[in-house]
C-alpha positions as CSV (number, residue, x, y, z in Angstrom):
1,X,1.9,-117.8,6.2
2,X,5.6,-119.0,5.4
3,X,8.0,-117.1,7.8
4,X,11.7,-117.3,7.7
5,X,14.2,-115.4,9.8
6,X,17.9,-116.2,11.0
7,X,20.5,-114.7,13.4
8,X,24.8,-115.0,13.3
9,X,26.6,-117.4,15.9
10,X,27.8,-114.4,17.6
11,X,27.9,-115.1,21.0
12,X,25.5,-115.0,23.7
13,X,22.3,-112.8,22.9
14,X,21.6,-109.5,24.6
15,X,18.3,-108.0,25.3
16,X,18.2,-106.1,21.9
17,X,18.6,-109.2,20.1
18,X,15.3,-111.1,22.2
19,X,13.3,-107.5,21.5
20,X,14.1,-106.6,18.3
21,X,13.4,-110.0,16.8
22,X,13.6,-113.9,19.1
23,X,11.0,-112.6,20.7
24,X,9.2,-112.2,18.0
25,X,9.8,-115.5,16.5
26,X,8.2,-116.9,20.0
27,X,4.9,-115.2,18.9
28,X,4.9,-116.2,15.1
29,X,5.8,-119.9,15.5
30,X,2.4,-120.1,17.1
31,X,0.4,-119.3,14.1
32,X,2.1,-119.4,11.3
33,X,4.7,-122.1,9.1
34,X,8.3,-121.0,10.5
35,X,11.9,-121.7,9.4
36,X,14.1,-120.3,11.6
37,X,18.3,-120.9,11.1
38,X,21.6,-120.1,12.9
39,X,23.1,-118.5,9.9
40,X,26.6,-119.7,10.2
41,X,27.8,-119.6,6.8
42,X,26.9,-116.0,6.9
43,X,29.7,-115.7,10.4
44,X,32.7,-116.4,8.0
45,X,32.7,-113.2,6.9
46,X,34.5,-112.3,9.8
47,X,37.6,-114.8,10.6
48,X,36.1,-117.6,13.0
49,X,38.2,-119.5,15.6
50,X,37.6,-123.2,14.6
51,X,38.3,-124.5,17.6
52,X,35.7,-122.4,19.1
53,X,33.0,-121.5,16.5
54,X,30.8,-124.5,16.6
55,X,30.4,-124.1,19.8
56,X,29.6,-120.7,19.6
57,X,26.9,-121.7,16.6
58,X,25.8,-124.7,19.3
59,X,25.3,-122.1,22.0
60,X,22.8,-120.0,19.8
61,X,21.0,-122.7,19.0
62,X,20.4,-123.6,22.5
63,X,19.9,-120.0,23.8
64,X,17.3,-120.2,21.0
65,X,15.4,-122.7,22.2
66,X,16.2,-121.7,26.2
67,X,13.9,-118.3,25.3
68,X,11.1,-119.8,23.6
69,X,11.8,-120.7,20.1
70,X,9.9,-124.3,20.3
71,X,11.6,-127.2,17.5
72,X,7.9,-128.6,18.0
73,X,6.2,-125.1,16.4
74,X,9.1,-124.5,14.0
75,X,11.4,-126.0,11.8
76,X,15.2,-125.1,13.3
77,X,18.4,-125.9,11.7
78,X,21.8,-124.8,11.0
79,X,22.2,-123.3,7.9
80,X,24.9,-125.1,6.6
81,X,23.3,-128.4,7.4
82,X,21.3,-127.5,4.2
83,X,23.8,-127.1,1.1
84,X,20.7,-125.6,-1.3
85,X,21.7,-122.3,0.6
86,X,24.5,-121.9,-1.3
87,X,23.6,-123.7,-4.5
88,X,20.9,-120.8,-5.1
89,X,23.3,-118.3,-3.7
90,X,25.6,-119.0,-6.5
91,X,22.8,-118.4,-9.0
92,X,21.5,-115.1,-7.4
93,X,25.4,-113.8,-8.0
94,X,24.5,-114.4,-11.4
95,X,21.8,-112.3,-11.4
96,X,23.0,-110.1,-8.9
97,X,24.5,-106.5,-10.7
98,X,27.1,-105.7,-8.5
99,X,26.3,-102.4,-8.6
100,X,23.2,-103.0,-6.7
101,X,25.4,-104.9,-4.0
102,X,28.0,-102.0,-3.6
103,X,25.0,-100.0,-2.5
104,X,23.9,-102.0,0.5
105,X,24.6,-99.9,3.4
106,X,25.8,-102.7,5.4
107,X,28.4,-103.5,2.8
108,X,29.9,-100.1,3.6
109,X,29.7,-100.5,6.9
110,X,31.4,-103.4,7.5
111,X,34.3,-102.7,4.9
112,X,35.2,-99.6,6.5
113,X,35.2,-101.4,10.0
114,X,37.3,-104.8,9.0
115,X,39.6,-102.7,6.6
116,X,42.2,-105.5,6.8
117,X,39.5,-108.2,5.5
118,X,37.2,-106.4,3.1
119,X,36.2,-110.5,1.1
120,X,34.0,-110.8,-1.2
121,X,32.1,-112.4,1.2
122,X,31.0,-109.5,2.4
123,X,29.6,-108.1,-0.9
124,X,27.6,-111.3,-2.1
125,X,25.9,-111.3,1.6
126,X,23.0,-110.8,0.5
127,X,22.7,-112.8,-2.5
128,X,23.1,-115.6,0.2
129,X,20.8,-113.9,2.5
130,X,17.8,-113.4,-0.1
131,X,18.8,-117.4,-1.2
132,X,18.4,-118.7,2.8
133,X,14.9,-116.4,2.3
134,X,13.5,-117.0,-1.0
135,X,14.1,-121.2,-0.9
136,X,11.4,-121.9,1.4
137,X,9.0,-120.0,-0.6
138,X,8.6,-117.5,2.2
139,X,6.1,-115.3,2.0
140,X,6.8,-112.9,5.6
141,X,10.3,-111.8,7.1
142,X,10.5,-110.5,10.5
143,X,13.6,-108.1,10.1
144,X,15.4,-105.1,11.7
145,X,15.1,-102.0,10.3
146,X,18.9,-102.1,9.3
147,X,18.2,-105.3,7.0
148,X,15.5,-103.8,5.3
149,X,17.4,-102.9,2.4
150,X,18.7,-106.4,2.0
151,X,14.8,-107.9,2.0
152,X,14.4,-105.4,-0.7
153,X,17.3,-106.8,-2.8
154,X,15.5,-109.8,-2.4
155,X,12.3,-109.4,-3.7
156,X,14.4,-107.8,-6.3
157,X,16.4,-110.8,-7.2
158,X,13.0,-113.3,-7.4
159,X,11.1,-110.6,-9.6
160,X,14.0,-111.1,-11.7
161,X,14.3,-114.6,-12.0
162,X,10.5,-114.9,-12.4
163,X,10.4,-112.5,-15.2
164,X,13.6,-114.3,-17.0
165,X,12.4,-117.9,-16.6
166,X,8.8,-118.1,-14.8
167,X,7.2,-117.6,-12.1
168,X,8.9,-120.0,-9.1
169,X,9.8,-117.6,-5.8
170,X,7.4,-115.4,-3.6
171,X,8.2,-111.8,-3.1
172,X,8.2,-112.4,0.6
173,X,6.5,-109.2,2.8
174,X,8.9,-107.0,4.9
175,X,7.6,-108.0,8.9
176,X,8.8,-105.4,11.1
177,X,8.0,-105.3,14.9
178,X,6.7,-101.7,15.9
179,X,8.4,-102.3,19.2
180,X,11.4,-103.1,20.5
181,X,13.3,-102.8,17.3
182,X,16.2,-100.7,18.1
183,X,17.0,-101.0,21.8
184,X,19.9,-98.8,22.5
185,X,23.5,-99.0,24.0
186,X,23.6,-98.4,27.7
187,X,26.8,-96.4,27.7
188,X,25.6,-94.3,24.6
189,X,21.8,-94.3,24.6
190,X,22.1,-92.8,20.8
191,X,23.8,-96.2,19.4
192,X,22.0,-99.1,19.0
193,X,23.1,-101.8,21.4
194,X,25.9,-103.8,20.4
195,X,28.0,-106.2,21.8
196,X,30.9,-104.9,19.8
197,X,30.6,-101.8,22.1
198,X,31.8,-103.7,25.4
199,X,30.4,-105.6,27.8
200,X,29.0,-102.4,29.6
201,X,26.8,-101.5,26.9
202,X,24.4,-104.4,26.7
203,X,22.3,-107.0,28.8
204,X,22.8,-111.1,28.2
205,X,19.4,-112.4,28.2
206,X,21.9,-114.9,30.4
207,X,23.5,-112.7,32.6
208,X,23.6,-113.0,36.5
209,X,21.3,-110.8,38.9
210,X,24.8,-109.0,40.4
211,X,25.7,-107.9,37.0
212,X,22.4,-106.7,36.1
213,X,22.5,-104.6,38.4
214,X,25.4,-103.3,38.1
215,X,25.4,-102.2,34.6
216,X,21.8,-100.8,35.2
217,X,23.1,-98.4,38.1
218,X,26.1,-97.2,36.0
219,X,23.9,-97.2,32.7
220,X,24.2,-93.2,31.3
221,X,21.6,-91.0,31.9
222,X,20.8,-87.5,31.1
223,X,20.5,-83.8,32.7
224,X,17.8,-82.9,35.1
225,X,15.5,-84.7,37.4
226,X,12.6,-85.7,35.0
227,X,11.6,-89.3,34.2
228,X,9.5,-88.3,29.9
229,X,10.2,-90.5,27.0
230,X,11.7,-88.2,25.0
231,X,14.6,-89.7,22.7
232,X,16.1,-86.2,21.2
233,X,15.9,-84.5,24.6
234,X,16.4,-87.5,27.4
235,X,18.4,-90.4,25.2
236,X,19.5,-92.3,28.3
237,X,15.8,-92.0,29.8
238,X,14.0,-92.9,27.2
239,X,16.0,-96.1,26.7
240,X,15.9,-97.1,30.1
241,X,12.0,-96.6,30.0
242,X,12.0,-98.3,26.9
243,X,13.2,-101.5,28.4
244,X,11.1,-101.4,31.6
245,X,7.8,-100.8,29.5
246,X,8.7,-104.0,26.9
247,X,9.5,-105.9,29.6
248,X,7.2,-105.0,31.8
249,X,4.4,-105.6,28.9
250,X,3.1,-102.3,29.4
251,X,2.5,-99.4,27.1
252,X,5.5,-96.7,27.8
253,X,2.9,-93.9,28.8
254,X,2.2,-96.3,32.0
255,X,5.9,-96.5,32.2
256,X,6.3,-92.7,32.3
257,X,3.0,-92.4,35.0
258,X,4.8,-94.8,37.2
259,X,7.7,-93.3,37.2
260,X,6.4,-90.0,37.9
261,X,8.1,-87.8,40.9
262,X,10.4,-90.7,41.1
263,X,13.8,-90.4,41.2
264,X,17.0,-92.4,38.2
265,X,17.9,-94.4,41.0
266,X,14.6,-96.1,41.6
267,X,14.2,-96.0,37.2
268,X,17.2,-98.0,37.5
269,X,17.1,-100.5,40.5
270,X,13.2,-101.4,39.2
271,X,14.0,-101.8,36.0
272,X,17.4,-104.1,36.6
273,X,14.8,-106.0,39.4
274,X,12.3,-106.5,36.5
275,X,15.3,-108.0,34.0
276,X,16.5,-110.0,36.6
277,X,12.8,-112.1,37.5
278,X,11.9,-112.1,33.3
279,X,15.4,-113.5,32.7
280,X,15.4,-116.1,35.3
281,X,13.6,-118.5,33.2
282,X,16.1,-118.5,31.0
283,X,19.2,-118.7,32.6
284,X,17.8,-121.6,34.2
285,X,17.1,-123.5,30.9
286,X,20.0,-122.6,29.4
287,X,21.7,-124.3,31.8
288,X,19.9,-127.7,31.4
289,X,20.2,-127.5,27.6
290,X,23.8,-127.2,28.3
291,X,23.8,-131.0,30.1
292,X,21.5,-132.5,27.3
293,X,23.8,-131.4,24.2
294,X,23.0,-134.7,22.1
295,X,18.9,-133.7,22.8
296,X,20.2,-130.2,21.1
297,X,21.9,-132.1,18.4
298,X,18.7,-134.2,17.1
299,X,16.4,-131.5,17.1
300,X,19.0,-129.6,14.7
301,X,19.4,-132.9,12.6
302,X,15.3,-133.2,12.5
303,X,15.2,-129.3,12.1
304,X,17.6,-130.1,8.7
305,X,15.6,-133.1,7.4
306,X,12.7,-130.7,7.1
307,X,14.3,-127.9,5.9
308,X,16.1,-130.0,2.9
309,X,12.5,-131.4,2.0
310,X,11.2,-127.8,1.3
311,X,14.9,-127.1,-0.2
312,X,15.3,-129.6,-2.4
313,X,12.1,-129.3,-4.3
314,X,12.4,-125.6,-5.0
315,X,16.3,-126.3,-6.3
316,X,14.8,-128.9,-8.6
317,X,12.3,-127.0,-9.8
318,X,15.6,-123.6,-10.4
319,X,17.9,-126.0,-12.2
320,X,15.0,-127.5,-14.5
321,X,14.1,-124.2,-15.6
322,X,17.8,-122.9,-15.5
323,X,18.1,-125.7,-18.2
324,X,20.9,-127.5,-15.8
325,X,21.3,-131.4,-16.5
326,X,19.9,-133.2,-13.8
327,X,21.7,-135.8,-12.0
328,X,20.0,-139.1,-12.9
């Protein structure tokens, strides 16, 4: 199967980030045909710092490759390394009734939180995103819940172009992971984890031992004595728990018997122990990625000259049917 998936430049990556998806890139690139980008042309939506944004985009890349993601299973590449991205994007705008992008749930999300910078960047989104999907004639998406509704616009979009002017894109299949998806906030066990909610709320899949367990022990937690997964009831708990059992590779019943007649404190100091040995791994190859940046840059140079191969072809085959000139 043809998977692609990407993930925003946005600084370093917290635990949700590995669970909810990297992690499961890891265990696709192993059996199936994966494109995996940095999606930086999708960052300037928000205002960038130049000076500092491509070395934020570099320093995804390598924490990318630091957890797992393997340039010799996959193709990886930054997404503005390959300018067919936005060449289809521009035709799915076309296509695109803006109606249908007004709707997206993430559209209103975003304009109400950056008020002061409400582009139309933010409304085409996801005529790029379903253009980064639909050019590699991928047939599987791993995706959070919350970008469901933009996969959807997506197969939307390449029904309609096959129905206008013949068949030429999949309708690519919605991959969710039944685990791990929605990891929450440490300070407010009932948001998602965010790094937008301060650096108490989340986990670095980089971050040192002493700060591990420091945000573990002052991680909220919930009335009465009882370690149950129980997400209405016990939010904090259950979070906690949550993390222990993915990490742990266990199923979250084992968690819970484990835990049993045991005290938060011990909840927290095993589980921060846990983080702190799985994430060691990485921290350490982060760290020699960081001395081998020209090593980093040639896999993302190879990543592109793959990507474009697959690219081009399915732009030349849009514009013939488009009934664009051709070039030469």
């Amino acid at each position: 199967m043809r998977i692609f998936s990407g993930i925003q430049p946005t600084g370093q990556m917290h635990i949700g980030n590995y669970l909810g998806a990297v992690k499961q890139w890891t265990e696709l690139q192993t059996r199936h045909d994966c494109f995996f980008t940095v999606v930086d042309l999708h960052a300037l939506t928000i205002q960038q710092n130049p000076q500092e944004f491509g070395k934020t985009s570099m320093e995804t890349v390598t924490e990318l490759i630091s957890v797992g993601v393997n340039p010799e299973q996959c193709v990886l590449f930054l997404q503005s390394h390959v300018k067919e991205h936005t060449e289809l994007a521009w035709i799915f705008n076309t296509l695109t009734p803006v109606s249908e992008l007004e709707r997206m749930t993430q559209y209103k999300d975003k304009a109400r939180k950056n008020k002061r910078n409400i582009n139309a960047g933010l409304l085409t989104y996801p005529a790029l995103m379903a253009a980064d999907i639909l050019l590699y004639q991928t047939q599987g998406v791993p995706v959070g819940k919350d970008q469901i509704q933009h996969l959807e616009l997506a197969r939307m979009i390449a029904r309609k172009f096959n129905n206008l002017y013949g068949k030429t894109f999949v309708e690519p299949e919605t991959l969710v992971s039944k685990e791990g998806a929605k990891v929450m906030s440490l300070q407010d066990p009932k948001k998602k984890m965010s790094k937008s909610d301060g650096t108490q709320s989340y986990i670095s899949l980089f971050e040192e031992p002493a700060s591990i367990r420091k945000k573990l022990t002052e991680a909220t937690t919930d009335a009465g004595k009882e370690i149950v997964y129980n997400p209405a009831k016990k939010p904090g708990i259950s979070n906690l728990l949550t993390i222990h059992a993915l990490f742990a590779k266990i199923p979250l019943k084992d968690a819970e018997k484990h835990f049993k007649n045991k005290g938060y404190a011990t909840l927290k100091s095993e589980t921060a122990e846990l983080l702190i040995d799985v994430l060691e791994p990485f921290r350490r190859k982060k760290k020699e990625l960081f001395s081998r940046e020209i090593y980093v840059k040639e896999i993302l140079k190879a990543g592109a000259r793959k990507a474009r191969t697959v690219a081009e072809a399915t732009m030349e085959d849009v514009r013939s049917k488009l009934g664009l000139v051709p070039s030469s």
